[in-house]
N, CA, C and O atoms as CSV, one atom per row, in Angstrom:
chain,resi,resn,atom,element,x,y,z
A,1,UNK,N,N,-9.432,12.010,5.069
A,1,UNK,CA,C,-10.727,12.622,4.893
A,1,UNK,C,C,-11.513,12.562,6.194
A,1,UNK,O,O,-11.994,13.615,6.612
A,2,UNK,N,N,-11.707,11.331,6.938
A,2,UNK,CA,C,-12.173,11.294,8.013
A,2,UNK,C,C,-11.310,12.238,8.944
A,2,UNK,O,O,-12.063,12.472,9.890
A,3,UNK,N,N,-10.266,12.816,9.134
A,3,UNK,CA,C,-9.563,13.947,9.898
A,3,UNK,C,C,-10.555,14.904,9.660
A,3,UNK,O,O,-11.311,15.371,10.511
A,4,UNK,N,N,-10.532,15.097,8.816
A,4,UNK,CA,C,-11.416,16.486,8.345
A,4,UNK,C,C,-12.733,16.433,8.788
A,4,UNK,O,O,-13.112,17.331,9.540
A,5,UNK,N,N,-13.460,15.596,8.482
A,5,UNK,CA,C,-14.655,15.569,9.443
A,5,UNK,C,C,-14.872,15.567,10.515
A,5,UNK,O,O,-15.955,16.049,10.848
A,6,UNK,N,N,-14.013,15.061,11.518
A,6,UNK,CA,C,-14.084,15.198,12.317
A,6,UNK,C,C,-13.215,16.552,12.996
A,6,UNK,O,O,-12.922,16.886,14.144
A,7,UNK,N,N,-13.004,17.067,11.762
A,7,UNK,CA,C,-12.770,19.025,12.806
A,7,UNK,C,C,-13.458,19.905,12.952
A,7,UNK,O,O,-13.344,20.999,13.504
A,8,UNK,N,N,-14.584,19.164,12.174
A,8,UNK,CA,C,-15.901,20.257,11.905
A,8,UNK,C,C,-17.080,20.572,12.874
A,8,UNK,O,O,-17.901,21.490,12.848
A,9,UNK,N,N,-16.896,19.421,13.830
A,9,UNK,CA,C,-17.725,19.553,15.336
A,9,UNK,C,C,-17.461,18.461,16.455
A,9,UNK,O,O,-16.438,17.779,16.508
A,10,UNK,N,N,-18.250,18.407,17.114
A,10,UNK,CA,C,-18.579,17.006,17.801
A,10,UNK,C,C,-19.065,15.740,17.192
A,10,UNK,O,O,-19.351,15.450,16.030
A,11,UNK,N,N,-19.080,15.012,18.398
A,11,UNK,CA,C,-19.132,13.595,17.563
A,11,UNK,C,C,-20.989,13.479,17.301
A,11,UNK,O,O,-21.743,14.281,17.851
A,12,UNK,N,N,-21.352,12.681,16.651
A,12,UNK,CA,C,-22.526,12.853,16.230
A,12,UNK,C,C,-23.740,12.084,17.176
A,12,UNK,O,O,-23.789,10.964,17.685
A,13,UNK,N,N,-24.671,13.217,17.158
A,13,UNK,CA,C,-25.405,12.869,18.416
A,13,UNK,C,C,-25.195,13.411,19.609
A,13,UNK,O,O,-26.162,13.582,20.350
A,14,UNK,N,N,-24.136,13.712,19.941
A,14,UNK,CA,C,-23.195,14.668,21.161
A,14,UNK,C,C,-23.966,16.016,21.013
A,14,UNK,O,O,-23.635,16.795,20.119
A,15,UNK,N,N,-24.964,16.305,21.851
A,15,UNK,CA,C,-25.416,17.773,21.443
A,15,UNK,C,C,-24.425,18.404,22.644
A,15,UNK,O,O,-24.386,19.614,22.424
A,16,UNK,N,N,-23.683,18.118,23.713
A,16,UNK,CA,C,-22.938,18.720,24.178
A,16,UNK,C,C,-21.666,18.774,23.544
A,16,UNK,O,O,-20.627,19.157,24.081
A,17,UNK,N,N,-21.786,18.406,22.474
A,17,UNK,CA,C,-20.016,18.700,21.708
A,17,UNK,C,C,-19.905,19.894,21.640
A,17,UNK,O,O,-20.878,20.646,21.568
A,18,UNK,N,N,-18.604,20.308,21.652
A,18,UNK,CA,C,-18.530,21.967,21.382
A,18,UNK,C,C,-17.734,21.911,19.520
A,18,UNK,O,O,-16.680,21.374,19.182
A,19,UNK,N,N,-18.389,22.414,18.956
A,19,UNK,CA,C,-18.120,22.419,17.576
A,19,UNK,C,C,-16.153,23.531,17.512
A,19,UNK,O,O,-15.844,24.504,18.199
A,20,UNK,N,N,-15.221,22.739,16.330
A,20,UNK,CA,C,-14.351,23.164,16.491
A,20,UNK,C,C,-14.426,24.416,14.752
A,20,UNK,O,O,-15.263,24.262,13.863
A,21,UNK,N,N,-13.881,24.959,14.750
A,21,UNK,CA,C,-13.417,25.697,13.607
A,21,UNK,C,C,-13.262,24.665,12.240
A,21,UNK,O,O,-13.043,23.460,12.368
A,22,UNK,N,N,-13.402,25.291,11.021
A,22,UNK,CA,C,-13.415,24.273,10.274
A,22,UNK,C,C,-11.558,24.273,9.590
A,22,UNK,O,O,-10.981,25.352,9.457
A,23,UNK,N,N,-10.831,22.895,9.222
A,23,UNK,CA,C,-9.298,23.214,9.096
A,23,UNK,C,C,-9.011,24.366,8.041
A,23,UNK,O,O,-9.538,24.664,6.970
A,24,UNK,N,N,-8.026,24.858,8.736
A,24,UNK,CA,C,-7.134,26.207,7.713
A,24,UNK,C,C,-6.189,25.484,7.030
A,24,UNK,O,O,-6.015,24.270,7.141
A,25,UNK,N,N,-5.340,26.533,6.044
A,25,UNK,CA,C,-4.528,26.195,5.477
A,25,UNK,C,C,-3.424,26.104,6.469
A,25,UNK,O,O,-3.430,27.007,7.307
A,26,UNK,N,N,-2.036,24.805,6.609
A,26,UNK,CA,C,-1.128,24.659,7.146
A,26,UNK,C,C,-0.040,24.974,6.590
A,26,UNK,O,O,0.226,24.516,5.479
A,27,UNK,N,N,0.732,25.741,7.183
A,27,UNK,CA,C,1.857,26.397,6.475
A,27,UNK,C,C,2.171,27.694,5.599
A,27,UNK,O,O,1.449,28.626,5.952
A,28,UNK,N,N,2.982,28.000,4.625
A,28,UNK,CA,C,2.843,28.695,3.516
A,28,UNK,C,C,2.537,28.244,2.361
A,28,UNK,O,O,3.050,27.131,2.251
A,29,UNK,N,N,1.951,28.535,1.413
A,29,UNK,CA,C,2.033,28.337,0.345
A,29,UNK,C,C,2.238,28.835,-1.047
A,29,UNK,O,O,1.351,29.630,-1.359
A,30,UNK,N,N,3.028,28.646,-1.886
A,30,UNK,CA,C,3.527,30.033,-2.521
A,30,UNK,C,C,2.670,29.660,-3.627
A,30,UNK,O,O,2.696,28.634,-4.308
A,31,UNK,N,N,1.867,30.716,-3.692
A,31,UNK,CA,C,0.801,31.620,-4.658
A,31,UNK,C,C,1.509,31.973,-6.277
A,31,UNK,O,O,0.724,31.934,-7.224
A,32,UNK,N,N,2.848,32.278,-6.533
A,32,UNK,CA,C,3.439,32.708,-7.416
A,32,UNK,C,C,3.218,31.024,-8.322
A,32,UNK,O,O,3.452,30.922,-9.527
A,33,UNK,N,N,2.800,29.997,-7.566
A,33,UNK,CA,C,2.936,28.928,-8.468
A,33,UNK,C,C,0.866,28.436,-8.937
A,33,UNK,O,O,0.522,27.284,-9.203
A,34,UNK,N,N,0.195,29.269,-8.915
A,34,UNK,CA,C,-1.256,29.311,-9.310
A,34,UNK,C,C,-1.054,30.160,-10.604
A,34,UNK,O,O,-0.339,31.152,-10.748
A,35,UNK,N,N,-2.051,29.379,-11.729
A,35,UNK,CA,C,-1.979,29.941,-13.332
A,35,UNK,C,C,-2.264,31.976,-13.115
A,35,UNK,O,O,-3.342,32.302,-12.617
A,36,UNK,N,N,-1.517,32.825,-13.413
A,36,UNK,CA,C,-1.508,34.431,-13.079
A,36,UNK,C,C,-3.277,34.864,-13.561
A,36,UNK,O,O,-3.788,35.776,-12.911
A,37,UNK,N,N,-3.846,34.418,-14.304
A,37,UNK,CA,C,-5.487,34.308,-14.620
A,37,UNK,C,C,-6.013,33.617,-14.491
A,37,UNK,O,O,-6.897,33.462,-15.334
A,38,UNK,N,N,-5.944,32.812,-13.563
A,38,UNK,CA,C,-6.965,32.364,-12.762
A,38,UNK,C,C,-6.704,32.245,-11.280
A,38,UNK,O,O,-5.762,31.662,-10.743
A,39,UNK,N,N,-8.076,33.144,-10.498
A,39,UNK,CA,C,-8.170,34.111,-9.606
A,39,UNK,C,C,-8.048,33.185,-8.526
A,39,UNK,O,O,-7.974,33.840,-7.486
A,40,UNK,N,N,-8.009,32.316,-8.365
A,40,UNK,CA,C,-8.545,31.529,-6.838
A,40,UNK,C,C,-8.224,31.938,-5.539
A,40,UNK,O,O,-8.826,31.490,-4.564
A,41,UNK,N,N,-7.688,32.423,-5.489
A,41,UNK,CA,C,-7.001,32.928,-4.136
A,41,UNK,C,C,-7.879,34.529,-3.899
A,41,UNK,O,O,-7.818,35.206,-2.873
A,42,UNK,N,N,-8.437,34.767,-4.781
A,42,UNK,CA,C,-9.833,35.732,-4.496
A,42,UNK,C,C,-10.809,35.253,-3.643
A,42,UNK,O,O,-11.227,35.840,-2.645
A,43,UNK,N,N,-11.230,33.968,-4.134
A,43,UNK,CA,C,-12.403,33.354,-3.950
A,43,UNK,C,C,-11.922,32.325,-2.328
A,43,UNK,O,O,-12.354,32.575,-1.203
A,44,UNK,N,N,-11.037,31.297,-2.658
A,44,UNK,CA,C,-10.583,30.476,-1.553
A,44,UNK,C,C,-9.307,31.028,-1.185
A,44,UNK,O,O,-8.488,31.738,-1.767
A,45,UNK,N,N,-9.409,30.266,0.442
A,45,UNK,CA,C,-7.856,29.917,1.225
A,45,UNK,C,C,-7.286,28.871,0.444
A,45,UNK,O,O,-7.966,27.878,0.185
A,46,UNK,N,N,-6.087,28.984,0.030
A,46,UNK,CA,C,-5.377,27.998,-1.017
A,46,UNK,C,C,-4.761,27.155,-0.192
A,46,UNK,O,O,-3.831,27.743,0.359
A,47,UNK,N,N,-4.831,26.325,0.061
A,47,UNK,CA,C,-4.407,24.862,0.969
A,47,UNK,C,C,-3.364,24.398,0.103
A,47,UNK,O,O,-2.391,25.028,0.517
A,48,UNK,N,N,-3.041,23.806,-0.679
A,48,UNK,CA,C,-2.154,23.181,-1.000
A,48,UNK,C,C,-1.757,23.445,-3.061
A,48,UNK,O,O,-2.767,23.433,-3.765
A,49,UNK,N,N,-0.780,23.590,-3.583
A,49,UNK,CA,C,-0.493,23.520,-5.046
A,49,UNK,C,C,0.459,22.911,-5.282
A,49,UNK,O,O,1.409,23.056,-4.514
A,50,UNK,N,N,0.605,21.894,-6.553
A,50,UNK,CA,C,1.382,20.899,-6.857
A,50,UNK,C,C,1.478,21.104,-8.060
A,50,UNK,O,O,0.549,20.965,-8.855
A,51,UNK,N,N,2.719,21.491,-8.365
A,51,UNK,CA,C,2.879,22.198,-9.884
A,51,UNK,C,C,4.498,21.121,-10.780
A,51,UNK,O,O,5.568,20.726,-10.317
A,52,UNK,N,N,3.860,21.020,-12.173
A,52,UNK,CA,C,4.609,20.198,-12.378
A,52,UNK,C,C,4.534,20.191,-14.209
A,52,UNK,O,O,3.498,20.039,-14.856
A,53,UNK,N,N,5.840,20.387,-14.749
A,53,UNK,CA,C,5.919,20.978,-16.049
A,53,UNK,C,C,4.510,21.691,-16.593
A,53,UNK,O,O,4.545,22.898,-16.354
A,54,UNK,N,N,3.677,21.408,-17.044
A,54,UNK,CA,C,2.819,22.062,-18.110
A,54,UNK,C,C,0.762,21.999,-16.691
A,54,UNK,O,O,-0.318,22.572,-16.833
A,55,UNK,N,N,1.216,21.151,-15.738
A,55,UNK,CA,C,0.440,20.938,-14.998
A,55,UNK,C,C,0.199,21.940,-13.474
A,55,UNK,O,O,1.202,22.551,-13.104
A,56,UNK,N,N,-0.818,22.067,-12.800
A,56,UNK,CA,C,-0.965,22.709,-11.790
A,56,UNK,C,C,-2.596,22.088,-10.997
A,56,UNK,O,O,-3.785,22.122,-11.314
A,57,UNK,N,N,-1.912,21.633,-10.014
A,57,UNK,CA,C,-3.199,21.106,-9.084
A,57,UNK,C,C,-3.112,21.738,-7.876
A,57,UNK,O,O,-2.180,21.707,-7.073
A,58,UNK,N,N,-4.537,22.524,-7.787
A,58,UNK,CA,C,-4.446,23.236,-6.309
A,58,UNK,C,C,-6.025,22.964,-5.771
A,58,UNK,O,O,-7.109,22.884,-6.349
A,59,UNK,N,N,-5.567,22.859,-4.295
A,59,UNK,CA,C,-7.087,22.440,-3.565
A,59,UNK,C,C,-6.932,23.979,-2.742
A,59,UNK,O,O,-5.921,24.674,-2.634
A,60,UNK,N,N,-8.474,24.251,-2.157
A,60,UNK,CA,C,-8.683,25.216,-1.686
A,60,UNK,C,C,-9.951,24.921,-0.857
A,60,UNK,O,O,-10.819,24.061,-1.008
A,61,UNK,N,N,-9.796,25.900,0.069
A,61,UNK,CA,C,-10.993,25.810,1.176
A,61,UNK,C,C,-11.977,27.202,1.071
A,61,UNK,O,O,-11.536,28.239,1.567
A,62,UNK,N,N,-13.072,27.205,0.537
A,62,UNK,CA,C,-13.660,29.165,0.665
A,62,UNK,C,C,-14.939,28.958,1.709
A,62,UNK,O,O,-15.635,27.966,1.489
A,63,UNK,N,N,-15.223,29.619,2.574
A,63,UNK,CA,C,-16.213,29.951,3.474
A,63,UNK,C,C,-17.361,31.014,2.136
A,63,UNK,O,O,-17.357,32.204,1.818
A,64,UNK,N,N,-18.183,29.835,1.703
A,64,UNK,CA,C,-19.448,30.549,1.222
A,64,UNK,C,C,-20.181,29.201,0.843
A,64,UNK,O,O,-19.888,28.265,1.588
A,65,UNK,N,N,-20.906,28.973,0.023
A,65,UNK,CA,C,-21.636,27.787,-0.721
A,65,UNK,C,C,-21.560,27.529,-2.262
A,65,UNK,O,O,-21.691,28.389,-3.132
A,66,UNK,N,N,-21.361,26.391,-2.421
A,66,UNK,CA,C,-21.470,26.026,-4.063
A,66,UNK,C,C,-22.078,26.964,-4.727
A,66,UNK,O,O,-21.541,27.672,-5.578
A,67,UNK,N,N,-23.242,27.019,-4.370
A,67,UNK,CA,C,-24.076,27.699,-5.120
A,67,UNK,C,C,-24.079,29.355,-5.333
A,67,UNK,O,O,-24.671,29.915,-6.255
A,68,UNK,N,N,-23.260,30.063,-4.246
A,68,UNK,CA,C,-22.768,31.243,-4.256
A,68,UNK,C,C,-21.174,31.634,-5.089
A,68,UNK,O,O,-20.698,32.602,-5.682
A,69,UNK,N,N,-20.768,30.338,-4.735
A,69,UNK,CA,C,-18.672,30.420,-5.449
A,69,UNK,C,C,-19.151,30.219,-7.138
A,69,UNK,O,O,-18.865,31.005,-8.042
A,70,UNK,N,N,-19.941,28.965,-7.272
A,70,UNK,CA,C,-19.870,28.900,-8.854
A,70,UNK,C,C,-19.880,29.926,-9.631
A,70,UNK,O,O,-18.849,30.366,-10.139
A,71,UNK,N,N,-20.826,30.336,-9.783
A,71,UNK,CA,C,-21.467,31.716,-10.488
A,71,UNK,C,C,-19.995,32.935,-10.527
A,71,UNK,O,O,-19.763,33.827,-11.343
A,72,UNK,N,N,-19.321,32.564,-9.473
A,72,UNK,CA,C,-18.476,33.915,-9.283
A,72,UNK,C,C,-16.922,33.778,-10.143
A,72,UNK,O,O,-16.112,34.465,-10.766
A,73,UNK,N,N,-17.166,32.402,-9.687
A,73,UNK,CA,C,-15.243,31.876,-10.457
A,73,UNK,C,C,-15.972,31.719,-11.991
A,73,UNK,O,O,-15.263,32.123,-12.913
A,74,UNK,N,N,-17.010,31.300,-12.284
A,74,UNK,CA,C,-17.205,31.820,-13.769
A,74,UNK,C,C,-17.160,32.942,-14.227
A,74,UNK,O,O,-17.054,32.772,-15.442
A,75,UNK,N,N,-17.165,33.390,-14.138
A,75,UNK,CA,C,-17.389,35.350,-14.331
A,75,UNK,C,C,-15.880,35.647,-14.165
A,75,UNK,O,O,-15.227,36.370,-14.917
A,76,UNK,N,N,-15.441,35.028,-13.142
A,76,UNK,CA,C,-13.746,35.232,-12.861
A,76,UNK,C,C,-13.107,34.832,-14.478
A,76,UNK,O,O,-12.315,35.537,-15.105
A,77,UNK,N,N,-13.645,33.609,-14.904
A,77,UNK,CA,C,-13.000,32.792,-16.094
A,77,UNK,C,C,-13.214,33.903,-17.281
A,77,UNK,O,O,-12.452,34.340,-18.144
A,78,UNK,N,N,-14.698,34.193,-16.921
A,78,UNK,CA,C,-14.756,35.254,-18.702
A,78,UNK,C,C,-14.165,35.888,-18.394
A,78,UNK,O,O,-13.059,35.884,-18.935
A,79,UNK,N,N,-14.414,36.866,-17.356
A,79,UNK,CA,C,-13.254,38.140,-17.203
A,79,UNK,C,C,-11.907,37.830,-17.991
A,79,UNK,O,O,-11.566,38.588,-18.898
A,80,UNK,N,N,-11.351,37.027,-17.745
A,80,UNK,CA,C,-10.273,36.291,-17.857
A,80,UNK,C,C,-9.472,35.884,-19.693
A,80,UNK,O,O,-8.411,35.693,-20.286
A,81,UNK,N,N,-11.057,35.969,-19.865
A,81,UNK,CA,C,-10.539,35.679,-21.640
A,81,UNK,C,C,-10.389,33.972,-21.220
A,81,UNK,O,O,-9.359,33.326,-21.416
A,82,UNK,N,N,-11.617,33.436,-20.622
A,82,UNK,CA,C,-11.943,31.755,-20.757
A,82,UNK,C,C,-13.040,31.431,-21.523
A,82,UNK,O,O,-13.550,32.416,-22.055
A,83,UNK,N,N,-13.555,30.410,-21.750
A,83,UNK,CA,C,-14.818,30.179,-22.429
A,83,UNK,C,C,-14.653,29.354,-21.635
A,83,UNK,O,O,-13.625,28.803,-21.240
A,84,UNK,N,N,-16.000,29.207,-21.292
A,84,UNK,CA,C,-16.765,27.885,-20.078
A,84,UNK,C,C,-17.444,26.810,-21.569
A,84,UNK,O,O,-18.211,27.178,-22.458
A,85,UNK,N,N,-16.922,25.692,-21.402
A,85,UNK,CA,C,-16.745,24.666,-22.101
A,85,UNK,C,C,-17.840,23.774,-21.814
A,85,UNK,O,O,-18.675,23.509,-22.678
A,86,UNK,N,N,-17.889,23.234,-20.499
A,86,UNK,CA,C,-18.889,22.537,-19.780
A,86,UNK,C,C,-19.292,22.818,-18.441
A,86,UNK,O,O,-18.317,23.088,-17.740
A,87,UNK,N,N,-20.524,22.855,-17.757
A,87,UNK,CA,C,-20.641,22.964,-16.538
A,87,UNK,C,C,-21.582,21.910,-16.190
A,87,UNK,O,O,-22.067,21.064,-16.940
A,88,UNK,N,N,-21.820,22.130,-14.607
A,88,UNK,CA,C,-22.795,20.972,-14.291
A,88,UNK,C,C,-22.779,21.429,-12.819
A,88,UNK,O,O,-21.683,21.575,-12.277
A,89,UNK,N,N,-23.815,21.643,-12.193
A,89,UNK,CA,C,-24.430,22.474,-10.765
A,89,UNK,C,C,-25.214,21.661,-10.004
A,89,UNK,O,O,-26.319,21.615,-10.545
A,90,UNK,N,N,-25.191,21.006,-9.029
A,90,UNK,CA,C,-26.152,19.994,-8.532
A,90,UNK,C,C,-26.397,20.831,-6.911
A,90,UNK,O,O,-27.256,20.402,-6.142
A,91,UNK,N,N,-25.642,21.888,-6.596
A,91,UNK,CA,C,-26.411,22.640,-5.464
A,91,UNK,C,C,-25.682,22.116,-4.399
A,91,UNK,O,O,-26.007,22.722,-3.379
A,92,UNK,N,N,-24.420,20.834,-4.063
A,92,UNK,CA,C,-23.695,20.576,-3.090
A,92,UNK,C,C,-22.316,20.207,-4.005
A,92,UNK,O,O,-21.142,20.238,-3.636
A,93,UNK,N,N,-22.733,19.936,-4.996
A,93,UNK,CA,C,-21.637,19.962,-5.948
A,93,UNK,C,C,-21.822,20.967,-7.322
A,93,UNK,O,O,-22.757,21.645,-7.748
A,94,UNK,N,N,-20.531,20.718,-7.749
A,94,UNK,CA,C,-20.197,21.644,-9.110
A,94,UNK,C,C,-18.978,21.232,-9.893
A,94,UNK,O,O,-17.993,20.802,-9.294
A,95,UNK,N,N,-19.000,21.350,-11.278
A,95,UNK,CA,C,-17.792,21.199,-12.282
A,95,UNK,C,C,-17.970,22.246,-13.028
A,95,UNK,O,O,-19.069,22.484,-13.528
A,96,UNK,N,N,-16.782,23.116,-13.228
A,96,UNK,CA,C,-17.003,24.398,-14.320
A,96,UNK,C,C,-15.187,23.403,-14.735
A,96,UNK,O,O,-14.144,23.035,-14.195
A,97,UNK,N,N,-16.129,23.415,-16.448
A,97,UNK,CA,C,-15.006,23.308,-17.517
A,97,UNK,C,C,-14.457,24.358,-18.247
A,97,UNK,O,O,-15.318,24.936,-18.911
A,98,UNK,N,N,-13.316,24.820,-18.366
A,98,UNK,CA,C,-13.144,26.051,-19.054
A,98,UNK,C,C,-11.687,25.792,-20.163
A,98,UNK,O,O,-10.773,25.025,-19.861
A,99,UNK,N,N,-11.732,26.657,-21.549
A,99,UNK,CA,C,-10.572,26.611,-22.214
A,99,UNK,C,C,-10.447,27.927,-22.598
A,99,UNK,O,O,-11.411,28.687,-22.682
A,100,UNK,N,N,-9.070,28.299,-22.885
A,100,UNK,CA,C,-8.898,29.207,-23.463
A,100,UNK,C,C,-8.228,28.848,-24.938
A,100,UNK,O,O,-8.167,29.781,-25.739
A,101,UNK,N,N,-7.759,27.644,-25.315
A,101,UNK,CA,C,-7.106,27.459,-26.639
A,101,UNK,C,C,-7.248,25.893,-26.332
A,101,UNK,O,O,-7.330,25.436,-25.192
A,102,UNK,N,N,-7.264,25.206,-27.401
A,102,UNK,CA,C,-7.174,23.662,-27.287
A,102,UNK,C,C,-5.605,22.777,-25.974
A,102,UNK,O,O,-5.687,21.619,-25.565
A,103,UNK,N,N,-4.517,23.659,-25.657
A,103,UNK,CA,C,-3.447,23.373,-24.901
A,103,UNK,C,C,-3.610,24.430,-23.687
A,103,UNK,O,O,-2.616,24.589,-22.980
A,104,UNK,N,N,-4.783,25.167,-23.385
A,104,UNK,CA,C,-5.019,25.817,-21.768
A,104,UNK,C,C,-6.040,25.659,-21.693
A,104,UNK,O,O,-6.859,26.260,-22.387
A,105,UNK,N,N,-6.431,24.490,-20.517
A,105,UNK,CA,C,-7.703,24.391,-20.270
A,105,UNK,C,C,-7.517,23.806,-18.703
A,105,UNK,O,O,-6.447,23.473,-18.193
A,106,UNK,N,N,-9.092,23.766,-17.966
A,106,UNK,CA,C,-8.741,23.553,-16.349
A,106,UNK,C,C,-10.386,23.163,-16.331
A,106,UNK,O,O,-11.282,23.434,-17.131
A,107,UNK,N,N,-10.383,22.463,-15.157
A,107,UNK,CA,C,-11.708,21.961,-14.596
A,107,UNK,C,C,-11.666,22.440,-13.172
A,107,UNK,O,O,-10.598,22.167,-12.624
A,108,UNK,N,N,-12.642,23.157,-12.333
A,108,UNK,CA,C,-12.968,23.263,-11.063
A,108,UNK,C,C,-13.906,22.460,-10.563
A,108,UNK,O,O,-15.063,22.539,-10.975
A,109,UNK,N,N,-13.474,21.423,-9.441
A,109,UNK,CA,C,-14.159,21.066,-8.925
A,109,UNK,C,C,-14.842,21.477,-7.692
A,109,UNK,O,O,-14.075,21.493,-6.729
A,110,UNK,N,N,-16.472,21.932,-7.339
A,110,UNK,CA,C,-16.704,22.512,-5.850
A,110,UNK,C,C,-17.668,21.211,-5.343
A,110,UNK,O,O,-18.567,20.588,-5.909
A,111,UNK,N,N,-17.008,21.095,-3.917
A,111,UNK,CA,C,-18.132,19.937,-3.144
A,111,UNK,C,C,-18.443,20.859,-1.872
A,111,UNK,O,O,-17.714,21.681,-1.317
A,112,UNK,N,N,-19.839,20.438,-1.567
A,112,UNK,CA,C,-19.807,21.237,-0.487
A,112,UNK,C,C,-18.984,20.424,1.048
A,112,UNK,O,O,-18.703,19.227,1.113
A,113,UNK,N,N,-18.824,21.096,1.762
A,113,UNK,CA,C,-17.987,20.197,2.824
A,113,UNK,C,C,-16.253,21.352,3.045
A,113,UNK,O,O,-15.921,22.381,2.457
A,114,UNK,N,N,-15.457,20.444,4.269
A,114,UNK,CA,C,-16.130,19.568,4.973
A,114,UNK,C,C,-16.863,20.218,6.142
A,114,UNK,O,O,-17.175,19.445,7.048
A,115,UNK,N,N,-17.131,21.259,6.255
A,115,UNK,CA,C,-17.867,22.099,7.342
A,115,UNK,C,C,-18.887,22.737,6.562
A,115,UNK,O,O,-18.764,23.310,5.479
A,116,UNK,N,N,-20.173,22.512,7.441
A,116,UNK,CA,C,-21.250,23.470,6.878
A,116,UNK,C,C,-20.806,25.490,6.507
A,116,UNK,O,O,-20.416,26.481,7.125
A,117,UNK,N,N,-21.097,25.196,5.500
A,117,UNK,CA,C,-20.786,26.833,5.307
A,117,UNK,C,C,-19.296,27.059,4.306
A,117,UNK,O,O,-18.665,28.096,4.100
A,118,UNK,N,N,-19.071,25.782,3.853
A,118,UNK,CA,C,-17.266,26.104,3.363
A,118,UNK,C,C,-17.761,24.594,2.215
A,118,UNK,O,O,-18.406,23.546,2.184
A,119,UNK,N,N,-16.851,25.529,1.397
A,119,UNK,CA,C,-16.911,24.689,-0.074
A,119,UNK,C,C,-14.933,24.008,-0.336
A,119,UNK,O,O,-13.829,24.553,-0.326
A,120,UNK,N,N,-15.334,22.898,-0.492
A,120,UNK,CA,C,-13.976,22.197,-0.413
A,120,UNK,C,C,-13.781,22.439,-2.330
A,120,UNK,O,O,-14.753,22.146,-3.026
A,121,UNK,N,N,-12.675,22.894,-2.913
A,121,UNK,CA,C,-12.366,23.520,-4.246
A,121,UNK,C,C,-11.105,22.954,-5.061
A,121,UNK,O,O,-9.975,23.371,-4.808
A,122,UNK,N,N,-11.335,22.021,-6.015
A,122,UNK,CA,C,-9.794,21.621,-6.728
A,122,UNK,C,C,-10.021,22.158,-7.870
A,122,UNK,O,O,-11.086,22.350,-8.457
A,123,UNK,N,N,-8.558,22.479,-8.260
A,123,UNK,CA,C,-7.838,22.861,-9.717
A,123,UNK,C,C,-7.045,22.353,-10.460
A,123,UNK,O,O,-5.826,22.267,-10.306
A,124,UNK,N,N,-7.903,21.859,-11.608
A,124,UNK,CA,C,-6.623,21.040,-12.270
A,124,UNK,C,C,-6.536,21.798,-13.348
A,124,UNK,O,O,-7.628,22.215,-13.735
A,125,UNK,N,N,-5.427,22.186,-14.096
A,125,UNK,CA,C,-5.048,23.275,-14.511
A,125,UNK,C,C,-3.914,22.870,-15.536
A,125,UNK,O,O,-2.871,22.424,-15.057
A,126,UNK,N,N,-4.035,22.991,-16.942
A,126,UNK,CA,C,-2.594,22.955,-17.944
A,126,UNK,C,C,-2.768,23.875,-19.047
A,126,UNK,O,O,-3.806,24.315,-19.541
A,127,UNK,N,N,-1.538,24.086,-19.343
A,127,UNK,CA,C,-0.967,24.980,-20.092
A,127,UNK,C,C,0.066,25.265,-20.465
A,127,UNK,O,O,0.592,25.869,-19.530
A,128,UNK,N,N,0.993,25.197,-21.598
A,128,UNK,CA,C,2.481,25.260,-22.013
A,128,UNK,C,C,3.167,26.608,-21.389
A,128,UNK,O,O,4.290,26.871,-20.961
A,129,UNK,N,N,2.105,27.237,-21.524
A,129,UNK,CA,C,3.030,28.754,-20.758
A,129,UNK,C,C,3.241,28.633,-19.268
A,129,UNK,O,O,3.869,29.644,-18.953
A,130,UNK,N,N,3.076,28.067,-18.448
A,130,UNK,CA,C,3.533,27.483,-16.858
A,130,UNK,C,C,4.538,27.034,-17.116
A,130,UNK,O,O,5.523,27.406,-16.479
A,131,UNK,N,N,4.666,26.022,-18.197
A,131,UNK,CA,C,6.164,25.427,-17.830
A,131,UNK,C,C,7.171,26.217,-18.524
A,131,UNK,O,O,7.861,25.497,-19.245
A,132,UNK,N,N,7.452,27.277,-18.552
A,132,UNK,CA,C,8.143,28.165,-19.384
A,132,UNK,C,C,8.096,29.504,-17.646
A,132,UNK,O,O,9.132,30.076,-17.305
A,133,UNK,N,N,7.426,29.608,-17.257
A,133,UNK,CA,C,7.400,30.883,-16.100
A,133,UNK,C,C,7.705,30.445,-14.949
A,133,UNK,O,O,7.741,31.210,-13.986
C-alpha cells in the first residue's frame, strides 16, 4: 500500500517533487473472467481478478470520484436486473450492496485514493452460474 502512495507524487513537503502518474494496470488481464452483468470495466481499469468456483474478486482503478462512480455503477446494477440491497456514501468512501436472488449477490467497495482524482474499486462477487461458465 505504501508503494502506491508513493506513485502518486513527491515526497511530502517537497514542493519541488515532480508528481508521477497514478499506477496502471500491470499486465493482461482476462476480462472473460468478470460476472457478464456486471459492467466494471465500463467504469474502471481492471487491475487484477481472482476467480474461484462460485466466487469472483476484482480490484479496479477509475479516474473520476466516489461521488461521481457511485451513482453510475448503481444504475449499471438496475440496468442489470440488480436490486441495491444496502448502500452507504460518505463522499471518500462508498459500499453499494446489491442482489439479484438470495445465491447472486456482490458488494462494491469505492475509497477514494490512491491518487487525487482516481477511486481505488473492489468486487466481491458470487453466484452459482460462474462456476458452471
Amino acid at each position: 500500500m505504501v508503494l502506491l502512495g508513493s506513485a502518486c507524487g513527491g515526497g511530502e513537503g517537497d514542493a519541488s517533487a515532480t508528481p508521477t502518474p497514478c499506477p496502471s494496470a500491470t499486465g493482461a488481464v482476462d476480462l472473460s473472467l468478470l460476472p457478464r452483468d456486471v459492467e466494471l470495466d465500463r467504469f474502471a481499469e481492471i487491475q487484477e481478478i481472482v476467480r474461484e468456483d462460485e466466487y469472483v474478486n476484482v480490484a479496479a482503478l477509475a479516474e473520476t470520484t466516489v461521488v461521481e462512480l457511485d451513482p453510475s455503477l448503481q444504475r449499471s446494477l438496475l440496468d442489470a436486473g440488480y436490486e441495491i440491497i444496502g448502500h452507504d456514501n460518505e463522499g471518500f468512501e462508498a459500499e453499494i450492496f446489491f442482489a439479484r436472488d438470495e445465491r447472486t449477490l456482490g458488494t462494491f467497495r469505492l475509497r477514494a485514493g490512491p491518487c487525487e482524482g482516481h477511486v481505488t474499486v473492489r468486487l466481491i462477487y458470487t453466484s452459482p452460474r460462474i462456476a458452471t461458465s
